[in-house]
N, C-alpha and C positions, 0 to 999 in steps of 0.2 A: 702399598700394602696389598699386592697380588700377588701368588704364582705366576710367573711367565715361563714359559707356556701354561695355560692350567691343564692341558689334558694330552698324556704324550701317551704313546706306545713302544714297549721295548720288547726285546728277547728273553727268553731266562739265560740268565749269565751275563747281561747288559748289567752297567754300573750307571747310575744314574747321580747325578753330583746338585744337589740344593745350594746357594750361594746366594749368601744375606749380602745385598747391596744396598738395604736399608737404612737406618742410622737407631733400629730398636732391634734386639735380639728377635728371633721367628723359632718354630718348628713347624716339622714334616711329621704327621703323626696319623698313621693307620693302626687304627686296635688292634691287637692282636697279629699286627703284619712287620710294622716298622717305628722306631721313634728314636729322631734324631735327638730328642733334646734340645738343652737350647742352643741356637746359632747365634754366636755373637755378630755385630755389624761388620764386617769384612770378611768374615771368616764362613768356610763350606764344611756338608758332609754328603758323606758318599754311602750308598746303597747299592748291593749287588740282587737285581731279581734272581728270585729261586726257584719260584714255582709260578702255573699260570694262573690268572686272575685277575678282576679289575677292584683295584685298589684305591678308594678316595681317602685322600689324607687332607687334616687343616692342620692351622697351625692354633695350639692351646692357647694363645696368649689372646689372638685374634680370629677369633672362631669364624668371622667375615671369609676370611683367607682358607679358600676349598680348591682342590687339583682331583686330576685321579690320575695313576699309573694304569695302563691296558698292558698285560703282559698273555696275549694269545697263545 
């Protein structure tokens, strides 16, 4: 019940791909930035950075579950 990696750095215009390989649904969730919803267990989503910023997202379900996005 982690992020792996929890702290990346991207481009704007990088796609960034979350992928539940756990066996309970997760989200990716930056207020006001990004919100995948739920990720079911096998199943990903994808995000395109837009703009610069450092972006910590958890997941709702599991508020434990912290990352951040670096988009320089």
């Amino acid at each position: 019940m982690v992020f792996h990696p929890a702290s990346i750095e991207v481009k704007p215009g990088d796609q960034v791909v979350w992928r539940n390989k756990d066996v309970v649904p997760h989200t990716a969730t930056a207020k006001g930035v990004f919100d995948s919803g739920s990720i079911a267990p096998g199943k990903s989503w994808t995000w395109k950075a837009k703009g610069k910023g450092r972006h910590g997202y958890v997941c709702v379900y599991h508020p434990g579950m912290i990352g951040t996005v670096s988009v320089p």
